[in-house]
N, C-alpha and C positions, 0 to 999 in steps of 0.2 A: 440421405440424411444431411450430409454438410454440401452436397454436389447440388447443380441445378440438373436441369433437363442436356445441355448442355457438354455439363462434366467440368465445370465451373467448379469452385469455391465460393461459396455464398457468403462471405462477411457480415451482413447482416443476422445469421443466424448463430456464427459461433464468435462474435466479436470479444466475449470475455474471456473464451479462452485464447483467444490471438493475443487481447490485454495482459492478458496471466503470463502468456511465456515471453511477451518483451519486455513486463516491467522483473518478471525472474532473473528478463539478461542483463536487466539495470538497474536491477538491487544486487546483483555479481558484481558487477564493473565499479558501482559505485562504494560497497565494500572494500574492494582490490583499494583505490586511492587512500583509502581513509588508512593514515600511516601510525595511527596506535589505539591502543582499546580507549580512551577518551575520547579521542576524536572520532570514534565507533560509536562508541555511545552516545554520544552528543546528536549526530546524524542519525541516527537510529530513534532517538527520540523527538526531534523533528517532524519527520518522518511520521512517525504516531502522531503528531498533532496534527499534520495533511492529514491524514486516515480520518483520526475524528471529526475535520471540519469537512470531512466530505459526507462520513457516513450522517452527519445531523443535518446538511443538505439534501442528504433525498432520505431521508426518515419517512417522508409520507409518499415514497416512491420506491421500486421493484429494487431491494438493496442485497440480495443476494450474492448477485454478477458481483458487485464491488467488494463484496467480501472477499470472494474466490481471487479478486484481481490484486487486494490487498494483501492476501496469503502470498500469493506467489513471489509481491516484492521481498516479504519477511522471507522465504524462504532463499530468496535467489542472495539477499542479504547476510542470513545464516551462512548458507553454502560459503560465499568467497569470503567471508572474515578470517583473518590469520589470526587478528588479535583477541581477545576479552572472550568474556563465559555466553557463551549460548544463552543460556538460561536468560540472564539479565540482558541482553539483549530483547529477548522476547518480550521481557516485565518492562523493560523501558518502551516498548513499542507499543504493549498494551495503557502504560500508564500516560503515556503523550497521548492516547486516543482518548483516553477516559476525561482528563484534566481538559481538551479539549473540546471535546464533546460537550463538557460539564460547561465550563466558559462560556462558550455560544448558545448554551440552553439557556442558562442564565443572564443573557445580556452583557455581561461584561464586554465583552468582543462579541462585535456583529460584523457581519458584511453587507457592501451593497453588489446588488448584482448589477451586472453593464446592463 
């Protein structure tokens, strides 16, 4: 399944899940820093607006992986928070994707690609 003929790890085949548990250890770690529930939230909804300007970059592209990859930061986020509610956490994460997602559908903010 994830082995080659070899006995290798094949990366190319489970790269979202490798994505999923590093950005888990660094949505942990970067929680740990964030030293009050504002500054929690603030990053956290950030955060959400990376997510939305990515998921409306591959909108017309295989955006599953990125889900999965995106969960794992919310969660590894969740996990090491000391400070502020879960809950709004979540809603700020979802509402930075939305607001930017919404943004960049709209024109208002665009990007150029390199």
């Amino acid at each position: 399944m994830w082995l080659d003929k070899k006995g290798n790890v094949n990366m190319f085949d489970v790269w979202a899940e490798y994505f999923f548990f590093v950005l888990l250890a660094t949505g942990f770690i970067v929680s740990l820093f964030a030293g009050s529930a504002i500054i929690g939230y603030i990053v956290i909804f950030l955060c959400g607006m990376m997510a939305g300007r990515l998921i409306y970059q591959r909108q017309e592209k295989l955006v599953a992986p990125y889900y999965l990859i995106l969960v794992g930061f919310l969660i590894g986020f969740i996990i090491g928070s000391r400070f502020g509610n879960k809950s709004v956490l979540i809603t700020l994460f979802i509402a930075g994707g939305f607001i930017s997602y919404y943004i960049h559908d709209r024109g208002i903010l665009h990007d150029v690609a390199f």
